[in-house]
N, C-alpha and C positions, 0 to 999 in steps of 0.2 A: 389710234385708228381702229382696232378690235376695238375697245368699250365702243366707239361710235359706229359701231360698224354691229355690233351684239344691239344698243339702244334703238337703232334706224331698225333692224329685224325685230325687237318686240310691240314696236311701235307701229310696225307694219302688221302681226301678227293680232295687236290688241284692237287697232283698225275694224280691220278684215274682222274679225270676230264680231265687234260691236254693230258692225253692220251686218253682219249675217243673224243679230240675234235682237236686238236694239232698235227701237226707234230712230228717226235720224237725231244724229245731235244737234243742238240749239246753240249757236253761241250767244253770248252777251251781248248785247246794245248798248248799254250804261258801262262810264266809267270805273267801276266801284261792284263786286259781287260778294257774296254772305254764303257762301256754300255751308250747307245743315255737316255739323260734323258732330260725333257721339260723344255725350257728359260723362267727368268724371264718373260720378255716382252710377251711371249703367257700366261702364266698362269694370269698374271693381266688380259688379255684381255678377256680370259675365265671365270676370277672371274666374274668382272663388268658383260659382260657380261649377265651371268646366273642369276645375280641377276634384270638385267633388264628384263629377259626373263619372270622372275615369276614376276615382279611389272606391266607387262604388263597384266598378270590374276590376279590384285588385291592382291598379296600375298608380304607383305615384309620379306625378307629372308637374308640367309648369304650364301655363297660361299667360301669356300676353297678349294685350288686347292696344289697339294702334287707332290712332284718330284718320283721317281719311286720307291724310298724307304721309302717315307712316310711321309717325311720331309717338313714340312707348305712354298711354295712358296710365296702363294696370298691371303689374305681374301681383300673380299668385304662384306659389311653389308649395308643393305635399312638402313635410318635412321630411321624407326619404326622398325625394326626389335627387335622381344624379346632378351633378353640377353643369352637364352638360347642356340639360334642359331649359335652362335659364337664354341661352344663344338661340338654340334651337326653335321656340316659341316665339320668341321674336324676329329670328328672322323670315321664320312661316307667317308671321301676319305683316311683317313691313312688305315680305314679297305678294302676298295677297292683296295688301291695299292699293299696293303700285301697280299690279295688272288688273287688278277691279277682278281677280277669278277665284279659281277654287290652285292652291296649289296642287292638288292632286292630279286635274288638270293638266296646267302646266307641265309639272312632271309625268304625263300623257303623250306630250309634242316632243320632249326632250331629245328622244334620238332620232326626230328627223332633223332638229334646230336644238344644235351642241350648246351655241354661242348663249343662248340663256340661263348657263350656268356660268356666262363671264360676267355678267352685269352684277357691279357692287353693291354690296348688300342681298342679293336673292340668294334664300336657300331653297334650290328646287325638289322640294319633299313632300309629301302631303302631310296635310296637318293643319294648313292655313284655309280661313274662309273670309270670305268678303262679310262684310255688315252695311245690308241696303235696309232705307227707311225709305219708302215713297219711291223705289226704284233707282233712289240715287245711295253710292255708298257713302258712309256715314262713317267707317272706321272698318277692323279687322279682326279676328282672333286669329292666334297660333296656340296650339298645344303642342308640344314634345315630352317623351316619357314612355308614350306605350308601346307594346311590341310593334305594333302597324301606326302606319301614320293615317289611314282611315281610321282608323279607333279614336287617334288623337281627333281627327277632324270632325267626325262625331261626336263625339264630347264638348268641343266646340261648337257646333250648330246647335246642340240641345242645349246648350246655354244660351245662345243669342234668340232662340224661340221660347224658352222660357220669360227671358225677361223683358224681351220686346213684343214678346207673344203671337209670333211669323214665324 
C-alpha cells in the first residue's frame, strides 16, 4: 500500500508539473506507437563523455546513460572512480527518466513529499537529467563521483549538449 500510495503521489506530482509546464498531452489514436528513444552510439558518447567532463575538474566519476524507460544503455567509469558510483549513476538517470525531470529537482520537493524516496529504483540525488529530443525524452544521464551532485549534473548536461548539440 506505501509503494502505491508513494507511485499515486509522483504521478500526481509529475501530472501537476507537466501541466504547469507542458503543453497538453496527446494521446495515441492508433493501435501501435514508436516513441523516439536514444541510440546506442549517442549514449556511449554521452557516457564517456561526462565522465571526461568531470575528470577535467579533478573528480573521477561514473556515467550512466538510460533509454526513455530507464533501461542501462552506457556506463562509463574514470578508473579511480569509487565503486559506489557505478549504483549511484544509474540510479540518478533511471530516476530521471522515470519523472521526465532533473533529479536535483526532485530532491527539491523531497521534504514536503518523503514518499519519493520509497518508490523502487529512485535515488533522490542530483546528478540525473532528462535527454529531450524534439521535447520528448529520449533517454537520461546520471553521473555520481563528485563532491556535489550538481557538478555531477553538469557534467551530464554538457555532455548531452555536446553531442546532441542542445
Amino acid at each position: 500500500m506505501k509503494t502505491l500510495t508513494a507511485l499515486l503521489t509522483v504521478s500526481v506530482f509529475s501530472l501537476a508539473a507537466a501541466q504547469t509546464t507542458a503543453a497538453p498531452i496527446q494521446l495515441a489514436t492508433s493501435t501501435i506507437v514508436s516513441p523516439a528513444s536514444l541510440s546506442l552510439s549517442a549514449a556511449n558518447r554521452i557516457a564517456i563523455l561526462a565522465v571526461n567532463n568531470c575528470a577535467q575538474l579533478g573528480y573521477n566519476v561514473t556515467a550512466s546513460v538510460v533509454d526513455r524507460s530507464g533501461v542501462i544503455l552506457a556506463v562509463a567509469r574514470a578508473e579511480n572512480a569509487g565503486p559506489h558510483t557505478v549504483g549511484a549513476s544509474s540510479g540518478k538517470a533511471f530516476t530521471s527518466a522515470s519523472a521526465r525531470a532533473l533529479t536535483s529537482d526532485i530532491a527539491k520537493n523531497l521534504p514536503s513529499n518523503p514518499a519519493l524516496a520509497d518508490i523502487p529504483g529512485y535515488l533522490v540525488l542530483a546528478g540525473g537529467a532528462p535527454i529531450r529530443v524534439g521535447g520528448a525524452v529520449v533517454g537520461a544521464v546520471g553521473v555520481g563521483g563528485a563532491p556535489s551532485g550538481l557538478t555531477d549534473e553538469k557534467c551530464g548536461t554538457d555532455a548531452v549538449m555536446t553531442v546532441l548539440g542542445q
